[in-house]
C-alpha positions as CSV (number, residue, x, y, z in Angstrom):
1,X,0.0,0.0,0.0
2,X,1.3,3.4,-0.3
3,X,2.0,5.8,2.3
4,X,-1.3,7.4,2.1
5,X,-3.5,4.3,2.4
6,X,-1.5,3.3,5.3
7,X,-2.7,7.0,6.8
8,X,-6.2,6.6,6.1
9,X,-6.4,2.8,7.0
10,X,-4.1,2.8,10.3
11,X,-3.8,5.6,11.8
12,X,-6.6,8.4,11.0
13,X,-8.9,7.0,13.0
14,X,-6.3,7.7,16.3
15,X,-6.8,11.7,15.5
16,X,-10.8,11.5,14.9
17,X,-11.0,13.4,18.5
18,X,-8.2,15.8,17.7
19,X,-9.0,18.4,15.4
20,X,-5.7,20.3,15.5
21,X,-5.1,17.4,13.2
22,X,-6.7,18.5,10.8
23,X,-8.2,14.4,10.0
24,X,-4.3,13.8,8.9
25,X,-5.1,15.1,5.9
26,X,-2.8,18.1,5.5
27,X,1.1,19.9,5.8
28,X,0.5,20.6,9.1
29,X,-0.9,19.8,12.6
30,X,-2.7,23.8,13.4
31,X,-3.3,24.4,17.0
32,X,-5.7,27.1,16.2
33,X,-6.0,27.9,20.0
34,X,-2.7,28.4,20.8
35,X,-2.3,29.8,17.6
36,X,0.2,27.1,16.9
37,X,1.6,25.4,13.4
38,X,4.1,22.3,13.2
39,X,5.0,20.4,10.6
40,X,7.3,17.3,10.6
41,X,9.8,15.8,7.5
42,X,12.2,12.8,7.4
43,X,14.9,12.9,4.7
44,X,16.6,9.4,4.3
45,X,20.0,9.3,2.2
46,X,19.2,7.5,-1.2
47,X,16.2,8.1,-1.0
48,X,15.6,12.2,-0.6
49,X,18.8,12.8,-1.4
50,X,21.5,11.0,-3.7
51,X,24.0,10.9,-1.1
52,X,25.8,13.4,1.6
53,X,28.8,14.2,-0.7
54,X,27.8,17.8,-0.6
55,X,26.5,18.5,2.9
56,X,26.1,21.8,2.2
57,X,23.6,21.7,-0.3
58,X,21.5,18.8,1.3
59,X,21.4,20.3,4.4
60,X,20.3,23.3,2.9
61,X,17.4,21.5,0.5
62,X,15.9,19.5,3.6
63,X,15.4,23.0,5.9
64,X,14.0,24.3,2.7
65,X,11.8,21.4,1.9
66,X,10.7,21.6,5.5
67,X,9.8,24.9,6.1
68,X,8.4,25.0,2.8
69,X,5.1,22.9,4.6
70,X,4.3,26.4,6.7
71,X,4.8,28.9,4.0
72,X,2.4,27.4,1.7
73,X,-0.2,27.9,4.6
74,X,0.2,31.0,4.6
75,X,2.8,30.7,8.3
76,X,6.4,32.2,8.3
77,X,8.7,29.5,10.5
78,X,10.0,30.9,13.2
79,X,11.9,27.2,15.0
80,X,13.3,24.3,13.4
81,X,14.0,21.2,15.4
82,X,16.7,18.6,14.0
83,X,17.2,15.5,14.4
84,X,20.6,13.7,13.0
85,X,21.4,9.9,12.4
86,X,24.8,9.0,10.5
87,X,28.1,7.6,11.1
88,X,31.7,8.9,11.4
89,X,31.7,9.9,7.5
90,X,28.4,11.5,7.2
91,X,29.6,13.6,10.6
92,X,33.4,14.2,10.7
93,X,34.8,17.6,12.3
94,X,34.8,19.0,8.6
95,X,31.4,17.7,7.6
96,X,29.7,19.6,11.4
97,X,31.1,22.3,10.3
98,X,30.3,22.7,7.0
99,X,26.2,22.0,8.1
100,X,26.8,23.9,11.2
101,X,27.5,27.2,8.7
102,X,25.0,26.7,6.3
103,X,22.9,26.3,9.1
104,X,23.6,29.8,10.1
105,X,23.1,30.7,6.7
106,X,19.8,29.3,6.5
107,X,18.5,30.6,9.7
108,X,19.5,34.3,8.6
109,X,17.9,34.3,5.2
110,X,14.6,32.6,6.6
111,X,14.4,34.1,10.2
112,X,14.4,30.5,11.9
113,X,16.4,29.6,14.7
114,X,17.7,25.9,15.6
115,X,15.6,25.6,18.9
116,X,16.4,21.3,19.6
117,X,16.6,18.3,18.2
118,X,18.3,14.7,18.9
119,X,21.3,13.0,17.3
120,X,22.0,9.3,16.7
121,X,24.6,6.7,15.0
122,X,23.2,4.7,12.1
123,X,24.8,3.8,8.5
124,X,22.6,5.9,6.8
125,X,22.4,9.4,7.0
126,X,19.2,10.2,8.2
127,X,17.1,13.9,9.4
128,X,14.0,14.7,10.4
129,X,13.0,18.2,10.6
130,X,10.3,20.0,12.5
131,X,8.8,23.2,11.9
132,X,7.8,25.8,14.2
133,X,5.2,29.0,13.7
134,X,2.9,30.7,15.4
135,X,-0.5,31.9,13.1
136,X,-4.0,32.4,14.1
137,X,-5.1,30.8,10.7
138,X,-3.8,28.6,8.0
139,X,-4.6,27.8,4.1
140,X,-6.0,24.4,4.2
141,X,-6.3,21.5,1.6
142,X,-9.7,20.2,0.9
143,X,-11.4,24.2,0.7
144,X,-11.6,24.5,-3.1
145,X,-14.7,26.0,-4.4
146,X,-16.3,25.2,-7.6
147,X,-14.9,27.3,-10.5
148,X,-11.8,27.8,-8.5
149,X,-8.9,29.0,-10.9
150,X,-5.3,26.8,-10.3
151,X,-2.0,28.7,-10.1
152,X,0.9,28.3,-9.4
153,X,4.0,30.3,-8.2
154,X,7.6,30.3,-9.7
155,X,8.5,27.4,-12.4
156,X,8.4,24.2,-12.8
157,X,10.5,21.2,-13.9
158,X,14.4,22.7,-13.1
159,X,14.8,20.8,-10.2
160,X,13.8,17.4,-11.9
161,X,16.4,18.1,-14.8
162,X,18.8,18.7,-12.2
163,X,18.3,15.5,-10.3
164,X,18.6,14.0,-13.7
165,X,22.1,15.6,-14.1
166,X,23.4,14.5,-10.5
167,X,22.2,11.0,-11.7
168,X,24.4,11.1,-14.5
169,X,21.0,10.2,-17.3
170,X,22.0,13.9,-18.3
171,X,25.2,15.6,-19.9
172,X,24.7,19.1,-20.4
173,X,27.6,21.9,-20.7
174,X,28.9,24.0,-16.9
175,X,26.5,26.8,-17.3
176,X,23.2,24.4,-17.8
177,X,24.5,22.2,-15.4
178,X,25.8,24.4,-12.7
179,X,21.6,26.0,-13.2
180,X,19.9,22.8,-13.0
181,X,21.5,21.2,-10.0
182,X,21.5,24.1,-7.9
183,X,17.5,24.6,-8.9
184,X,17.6,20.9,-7.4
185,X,19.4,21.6,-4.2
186,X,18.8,24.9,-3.7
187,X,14.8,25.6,-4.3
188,X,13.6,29.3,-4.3
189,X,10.6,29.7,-2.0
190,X,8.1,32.5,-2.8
191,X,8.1,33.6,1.3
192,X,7.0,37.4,0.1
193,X,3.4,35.9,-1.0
194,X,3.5,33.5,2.2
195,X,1.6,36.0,4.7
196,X,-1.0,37.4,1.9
197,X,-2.7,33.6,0.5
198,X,-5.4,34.3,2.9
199,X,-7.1,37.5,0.9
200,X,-7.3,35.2,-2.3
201,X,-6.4,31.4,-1.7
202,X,-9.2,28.9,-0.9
203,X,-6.7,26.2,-0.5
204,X,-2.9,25.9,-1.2
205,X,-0.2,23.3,-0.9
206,X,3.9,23.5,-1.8
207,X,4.4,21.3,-4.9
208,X,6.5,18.7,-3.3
209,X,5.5,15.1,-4.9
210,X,4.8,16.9,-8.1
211,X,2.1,19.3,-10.0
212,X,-0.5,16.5,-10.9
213,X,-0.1,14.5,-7.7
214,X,0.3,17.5,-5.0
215,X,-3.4,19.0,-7.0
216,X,-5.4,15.9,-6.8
217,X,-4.2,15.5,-3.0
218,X,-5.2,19.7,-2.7
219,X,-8.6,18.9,-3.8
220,X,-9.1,15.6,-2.0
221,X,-12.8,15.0,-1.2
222,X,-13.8,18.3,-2.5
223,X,-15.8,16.7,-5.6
224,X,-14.1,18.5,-7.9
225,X,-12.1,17.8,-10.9
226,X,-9.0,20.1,-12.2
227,X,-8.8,20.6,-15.8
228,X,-5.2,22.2,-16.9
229,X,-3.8,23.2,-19.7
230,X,-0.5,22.0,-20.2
231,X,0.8,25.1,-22.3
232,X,0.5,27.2,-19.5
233,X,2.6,25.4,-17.0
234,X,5.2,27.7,-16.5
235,X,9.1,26.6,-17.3
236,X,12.4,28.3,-16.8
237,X,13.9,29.8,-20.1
238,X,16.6,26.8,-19.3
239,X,15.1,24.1,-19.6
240,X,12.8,25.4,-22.7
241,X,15.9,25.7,-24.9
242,X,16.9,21.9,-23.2
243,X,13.1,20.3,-24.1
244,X,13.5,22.0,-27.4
245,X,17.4,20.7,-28.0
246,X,16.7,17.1,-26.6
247,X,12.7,16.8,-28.2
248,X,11.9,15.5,-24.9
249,X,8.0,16.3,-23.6
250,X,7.5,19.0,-21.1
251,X,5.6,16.8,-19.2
252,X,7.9,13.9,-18.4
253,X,9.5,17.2,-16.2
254,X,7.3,19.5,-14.6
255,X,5.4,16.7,-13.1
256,X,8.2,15.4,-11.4
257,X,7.9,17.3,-8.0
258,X,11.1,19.1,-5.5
259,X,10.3,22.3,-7.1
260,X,8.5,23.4,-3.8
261,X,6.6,26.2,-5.1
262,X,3.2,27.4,-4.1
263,X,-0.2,25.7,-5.8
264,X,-3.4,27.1,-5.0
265,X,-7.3,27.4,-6.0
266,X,-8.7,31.0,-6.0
267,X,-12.0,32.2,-7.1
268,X,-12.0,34.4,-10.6
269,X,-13.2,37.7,-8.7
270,X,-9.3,37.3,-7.6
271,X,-8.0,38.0,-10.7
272,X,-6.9,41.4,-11.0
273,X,-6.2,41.1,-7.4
274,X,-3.4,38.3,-7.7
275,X,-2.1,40.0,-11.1
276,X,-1.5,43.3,-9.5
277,X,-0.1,41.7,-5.6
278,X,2.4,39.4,-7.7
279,X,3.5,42.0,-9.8
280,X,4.0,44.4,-6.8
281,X,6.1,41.8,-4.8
282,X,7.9,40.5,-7.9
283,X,7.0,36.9,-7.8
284,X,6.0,35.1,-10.9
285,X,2.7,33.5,-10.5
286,X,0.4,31.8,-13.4
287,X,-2.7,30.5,-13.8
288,X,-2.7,27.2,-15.5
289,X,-6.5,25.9,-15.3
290,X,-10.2,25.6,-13.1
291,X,-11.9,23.4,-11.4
292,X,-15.1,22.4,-12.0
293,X,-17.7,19.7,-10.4
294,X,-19.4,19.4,-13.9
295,X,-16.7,16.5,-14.7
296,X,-16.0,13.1,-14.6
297,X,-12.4,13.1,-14.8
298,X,-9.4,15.3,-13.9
299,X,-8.2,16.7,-17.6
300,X,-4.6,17.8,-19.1
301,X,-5.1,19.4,-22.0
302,X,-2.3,20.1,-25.1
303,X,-3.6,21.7,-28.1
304,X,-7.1,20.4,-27.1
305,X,-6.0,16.9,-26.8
306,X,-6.3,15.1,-23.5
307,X,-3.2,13.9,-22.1
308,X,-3.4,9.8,-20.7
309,X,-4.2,9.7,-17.2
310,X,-1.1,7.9,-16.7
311,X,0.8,11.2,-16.5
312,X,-0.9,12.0,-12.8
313,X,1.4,10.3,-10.7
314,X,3.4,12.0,-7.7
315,X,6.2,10.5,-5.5
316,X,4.8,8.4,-3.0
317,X,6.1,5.6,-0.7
318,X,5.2,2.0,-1.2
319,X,5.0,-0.4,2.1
């Protein structure tokens, strides 16, 4: 079963009489008394991450990936708890330092601060990350509206190409490949939108697993189907010119998920609103289809043909 059935079968039930829950069914556990918001992440070497050869960069794509889980609720993280299982290679005296720096980094270009977290020995380098904010509402999944418009924030597909590179399934020359990897490692979260989702989003969620997969779980058991037109899902100038060099399909990439951008469901009155509140705070944002409950199936579109089905799939762990 995947990880999701596991949820629904084992353990929901266990938070039935706990609605800072939330049912299990979303980013984040939201303590709406306390005005608290947590969210929890494990990253597992091989798995999340190719291996710890740059500790740097991983260190610094797992705090991102992590934190990411509040800003698309509309919560700036203020804490970040770590906890640390590897061996004597993962954590030499050169390898602490070099995570204990772009630690500092991280925490002064987000505003987070290291508050805890637990450390262990294992052969595999392991972290879990929890995230700390305090807000006295959040941007829920599961609140799209009929004739909701989709958008979504940045682009997407870079950080695919890039794992692609890392993998070695990709040559490309130092400038496309220096781009790609760090779009991989090094993910750029739209924080200056964070705060404002709630004068236009009905629900949001950070693209994660990827675009199809992360939408279908945004809209859950809203009875409503998405219908998006692949055209309009935006992509970096980069990996245009690659798609167009290589005459591979755009959506063998920006399906893919890490590119840990913003997707959410607004109504169309919003319109003029989110055009103008972008273009003030400089963050590229694009509408890329609707959702309507006068469908039978979830649609991509390409030049009015419908995509296969198949092409919805996200990341997700198999037990």
């Amino acid at each position: 079963m995947d990880e999701f059935t596991l949820i629904e079968k084992y353990f929901k039930k266990l938070a039935y009489n706990n609605p800072s829950a939330l049912k299990l069914n979303d980013d984040v556990f939201f303590d709406k008394k306390n005005n608290v918001v947590i969210s929890t992440d494990t990253y597992i070497e091989g798995i999340h991450f190719l291996s710890f050869r740059n500790p740097d960069l991983v260190i610094k794509k797992i705090v991102r990936s992590s934190i990411s889980d509040l800003y698309c609720k509309g919560v700036k993280p203020k804490f970040i708890f770590i906890g640390a299982s590897g061996n004597n290679n993962s954590f030499s005296k050169k390898n602490l330092n070099i995570i204990s720096k772009s630690l500092k980094e991280e925490q002064k270009k987000y505003g987070i601060k290291l508050s805890g977290g637990d450390t262990t020995k294992s052969n595999k380098t392991i972290f879990t990350i929890m995230s700390l904010g305090y807000s006295k509402r959040i941007v829920q999944r599961n609140k799209c509206k009929n004739g909701d418009d989709i958008y979504v924030t940045g682009n997407m597909g870079d950080s695919f190409l890039g794992l692609q590179i890392l993998k070695r399934k990709v040559l490309l020359n130092k400038k496309e490949h220096n781009y790609f990897v760090k779009k991989y490692y090094l993910p750029d979260l739209p924080t200056k939108i964070s705060s404002n989702l709630f004068n236009f989003a009905n629900s949001s969620i950070d693209i994660s697993d990827g675009l199809f997969g992360d939408l279908s779980k945004l809209i859950n058991k809203s009875a409503l189907f998405y219908k998006v037109d692949l055209k309009k899902v935006p992509i970096s100038t980069n990996l245009r010119n690659y798609l167009a060099k290589s005459k591979k399909k755009k959506i063998n990439f920006i399906s893919k998920g890490d590119d840990y951008q913003i997707l959410f469901t607004s109504p169309k009155s919003k319109r003029n609103y989110i055009l103008n509140f972008f273009k003030k705070m400089n963050q590229k944002v694009t509408l890329i289809g609707n959702l309507t409950k006068d469908a039978k199936n979830n649609e991509i579109i390409e030049d009015n043909n419908r995509l296969k089905h198949a092409y919805n799939e996200a990341y997700s762990h198999n037990f």
